[in-house]
N, C-alpha and C positions, 0 to 999 in steps of 0.2 A: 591288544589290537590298536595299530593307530589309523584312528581315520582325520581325513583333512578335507571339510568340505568341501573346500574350493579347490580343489586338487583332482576333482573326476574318477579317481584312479579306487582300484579298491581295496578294502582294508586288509591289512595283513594280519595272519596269525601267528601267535610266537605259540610254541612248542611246547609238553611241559619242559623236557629236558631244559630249552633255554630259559624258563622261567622260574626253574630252581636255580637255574645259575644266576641270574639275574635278582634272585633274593638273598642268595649267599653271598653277592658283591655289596648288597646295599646290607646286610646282616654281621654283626660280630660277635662274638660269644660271651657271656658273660664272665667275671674271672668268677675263678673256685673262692670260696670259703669256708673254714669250719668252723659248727658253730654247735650248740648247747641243742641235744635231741630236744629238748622241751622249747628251743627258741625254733623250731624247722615244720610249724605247724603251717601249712599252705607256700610250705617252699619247695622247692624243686631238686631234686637229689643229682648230681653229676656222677657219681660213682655206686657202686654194687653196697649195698651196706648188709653186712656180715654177723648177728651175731654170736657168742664167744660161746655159748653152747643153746643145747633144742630144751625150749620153754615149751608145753611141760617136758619134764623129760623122761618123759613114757609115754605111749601110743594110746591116745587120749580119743575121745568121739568125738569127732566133728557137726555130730546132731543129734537130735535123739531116733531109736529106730532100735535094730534090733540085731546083736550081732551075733556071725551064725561062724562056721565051719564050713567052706567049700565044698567039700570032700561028703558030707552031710547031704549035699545040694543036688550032685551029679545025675540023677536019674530021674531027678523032677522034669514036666514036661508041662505043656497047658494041660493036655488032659489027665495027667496024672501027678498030678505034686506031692513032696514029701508032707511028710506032717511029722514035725518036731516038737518035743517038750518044750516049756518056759520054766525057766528058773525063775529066784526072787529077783528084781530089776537093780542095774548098778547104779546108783547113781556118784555125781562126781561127788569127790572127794572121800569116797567109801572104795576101799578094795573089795575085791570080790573072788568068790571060790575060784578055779582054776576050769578050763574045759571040761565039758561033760560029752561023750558020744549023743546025738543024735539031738542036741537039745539048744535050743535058740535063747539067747539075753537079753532081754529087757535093757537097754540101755540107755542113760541119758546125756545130753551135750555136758562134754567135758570132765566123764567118767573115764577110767582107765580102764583099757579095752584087755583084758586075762589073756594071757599066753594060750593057744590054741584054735583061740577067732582071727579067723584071718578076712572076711568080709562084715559089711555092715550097710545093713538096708531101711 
């Protein structure tokens, strides 16, 4: 807005549009650098960082809770929910038996989630 007291007139408003352009005139970019992942703590990333495979690399739990079978699920409603087994709980760094029909997993953050669970609650 500029206003001019002694000018009478009234203030004008700039727009956002002109006011991003008007920061990208007074703005330039930083240049790129690369630099040592352990030196990039509170620095700012310019590009996608990628990498070189999936840590862990198997389908790991993101919390603890309890993973089920979909398919196990389908007919639960409020007033009628399934009721599933529990097996023994996985926790991380332990494998675990393989899917069981109709039975829910104790599972804990960062357990490896068995071939046959496809959700987790």
């Amino acid at each position: 807005m500029n206003i001019s007291p002694t000018s009478g007139t009234k203030p004008t408003k700039t727009s956002f549009c002109q006011a991003l352009s008007i920061i990208a005139d007074k703005c330039a970019a930083m240049p790129n650098q690369r630099i040592n992942v352990r030196d990039g703590l509170e620095e700012i990333v310019a590009l996608d960082v990628k990498a070189r495979s999936d840590f862990p690399r198997f389908d790991a739990a993101a919390m603890d809770g309890f993973a089920v079978n979909s398919a196990d699920c389908t007919e639960a409603c409020g007033i009628a929910p399934v009721v599933l087994g529990l097996l023994a709980p996985a926790h991380a760094g332990n494998l675990h038996a393989i899917y069981a029909a109709n039975m829910a997993l104790p599972i804990s953050t960062g357990a490896p989630v068995p071939p046959g669970y496809d959700c987790l609650e």
